[in-house]
N, C-alpha and C positions, 0 to 999 in steps of 0.2 A: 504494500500500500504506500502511497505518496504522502508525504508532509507536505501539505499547501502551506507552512509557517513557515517558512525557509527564509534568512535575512535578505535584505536587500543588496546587491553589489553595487550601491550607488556608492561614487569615488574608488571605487577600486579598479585597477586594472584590465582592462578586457582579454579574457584568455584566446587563444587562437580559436580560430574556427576550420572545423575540417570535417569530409563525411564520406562516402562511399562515390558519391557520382555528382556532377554537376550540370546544372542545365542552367542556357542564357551565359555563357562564360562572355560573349561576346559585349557582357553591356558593364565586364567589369572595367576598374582604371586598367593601364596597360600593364603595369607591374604586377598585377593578381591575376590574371589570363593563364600566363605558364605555369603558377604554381598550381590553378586549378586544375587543367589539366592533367597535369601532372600527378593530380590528387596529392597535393602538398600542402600540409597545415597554412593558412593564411594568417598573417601577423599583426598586428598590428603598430608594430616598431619597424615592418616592413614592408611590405604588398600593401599594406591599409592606410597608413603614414599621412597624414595630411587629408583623410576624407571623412568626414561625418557621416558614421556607418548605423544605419536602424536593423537589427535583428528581429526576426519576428520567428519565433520557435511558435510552428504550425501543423495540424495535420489535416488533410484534406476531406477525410471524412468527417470531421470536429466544426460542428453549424457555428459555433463561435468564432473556431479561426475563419470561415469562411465571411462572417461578418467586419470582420478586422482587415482581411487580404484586398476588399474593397473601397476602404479608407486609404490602405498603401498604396495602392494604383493610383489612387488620385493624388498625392505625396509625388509619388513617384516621377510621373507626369509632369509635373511642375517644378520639380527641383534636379531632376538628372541632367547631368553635365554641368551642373555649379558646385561641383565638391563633394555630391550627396551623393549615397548607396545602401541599398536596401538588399539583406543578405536574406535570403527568407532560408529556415533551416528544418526540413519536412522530417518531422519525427514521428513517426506510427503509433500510434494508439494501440491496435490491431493487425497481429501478423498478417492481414490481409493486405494493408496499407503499405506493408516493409517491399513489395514490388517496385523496382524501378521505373518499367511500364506502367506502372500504374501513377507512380509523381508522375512521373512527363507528361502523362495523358490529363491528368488534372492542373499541371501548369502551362498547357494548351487550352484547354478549356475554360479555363480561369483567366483568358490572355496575359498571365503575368508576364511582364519585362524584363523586369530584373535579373539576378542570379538566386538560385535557389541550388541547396546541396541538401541532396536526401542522405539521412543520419540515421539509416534503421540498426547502425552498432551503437547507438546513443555517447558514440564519445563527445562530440559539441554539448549536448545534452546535463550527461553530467558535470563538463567541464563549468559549467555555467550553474550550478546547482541546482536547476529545473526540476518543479512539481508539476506544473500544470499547462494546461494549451487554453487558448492561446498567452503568449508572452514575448511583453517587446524590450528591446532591451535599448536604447540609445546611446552611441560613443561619443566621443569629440574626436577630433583629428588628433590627438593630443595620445589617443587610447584609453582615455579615460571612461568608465560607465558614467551618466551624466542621468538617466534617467533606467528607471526598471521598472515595466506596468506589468502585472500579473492580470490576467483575465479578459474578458470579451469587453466591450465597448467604455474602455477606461483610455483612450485616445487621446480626448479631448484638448486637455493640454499640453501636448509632445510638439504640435506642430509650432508654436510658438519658442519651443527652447531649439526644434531647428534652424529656426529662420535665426534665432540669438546665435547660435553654434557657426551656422553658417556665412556669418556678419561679420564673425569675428576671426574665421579661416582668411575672408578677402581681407581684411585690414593688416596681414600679417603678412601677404603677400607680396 
C-alpha cells in the first residue's frame, strides 16, 4: 500500500529522471535528445541545465491524470521554446498499463507534444518518492524543486510560478 503522507521535495534537489523508453524525444533541448535515446538518466546539472522542467508522474488509465494532461497541453502550447519543458513520466497503475504500445498509443491519442518516458521499472518513480497519480513536480533551471502538487486538479497556481521561473531564466541571460 502507498503512503499518500510523503514530505514535500520543495527546495531540494531534483533527482535525475530516466525510464525504459521514450517518446516525442524530438521536442526535447538539444543536449537531452542523445541521452534519451540513448536511454540515459537525464540530469539536471546536465541535459536539463538552464530549463524550467514540469514533471507530471501520470498514468493513462488514471481519469485524474487525464484531467491534469489537459491543462499541460495548454502550458505546453504556450510556453515551449522559451526555456520551458514538460517531462511527463507514465507510471502504470496496472500491469496492463506497463505496455509500451500501449503509452504510445495513448500519447497519440492524447496529442501530447512533449516528451514522455514510460517508467513501468518505477525507478523515476521512487526516485522522486511518489505515492500517488497524478503528481506535478516543478524545477527551476537552477535544478531546484520549486513546487510539488500531489493530486488531480491542484494546478491552479503553478502557472504563475512558471511564468516567475521563466522571467527570471531571461534576465540571466
Amino acid at each position: 500500500m502507498f503512503n499518500f503522507f510523503t514530505k514535500s521535495l520543495v527546495g531540494k534537489v531534483a533527482p535525475e529522471i530516466t525510464g525504459d523508453i521514450w517518446f516525442n524525444v524530438t521536442s526535447f533541448p538539444e543536449e537531452a535528445k542523445l541521452a534519451a535515446v540513448q536511454r540515459l538518466p537525464l540530469s539536471f546539472e546536465k541535459e536539463l541545465s538552464g530549463t524550467v522542467t514540469l514533471i507530471h508522474f501520470w498514468d493513462y488509465s488514471d481519469s485524474d491524470s487525464a484531467e491534469d494532461v489537459e491543462h499541460l497541453k495548454v502550458w505546453w502550447e504556450k510556453y515551449e521554446g522559451s526555456g520551458f519543458l514538460i517531462l511527463g513520466v507514465h507510471t502504470p497503475q496496472y500491469a496492463f498499463a506497463e505496455d509500451a504500445d500501449k503509452v504510445e498509443s495513448a500519447v497519440l491519442r492524447l496529442h501530447l507534444d512533449y516528451p514522455v518516458v514510460s517508467d513501468s521499472s518505477y525507478i523515476t518513480w521512487k526516485q522522486y518518492e511518489n505515492t500517488i497519480w497524478p503528481r506535478t513536480v516543478l524545477v527551476d533551471a537552477y535544478g531546484f524543486i520549486r513546487q510539488d502538487v500531489r493530486g488531480k486538479n491542484k494546478l491552479s497556481t503553478m502557472e504563475d510560478e512558471i511564468r516567475k521561473l521563466l522571467t527570471q531564466v531571461r534576465s540571466h541571460v
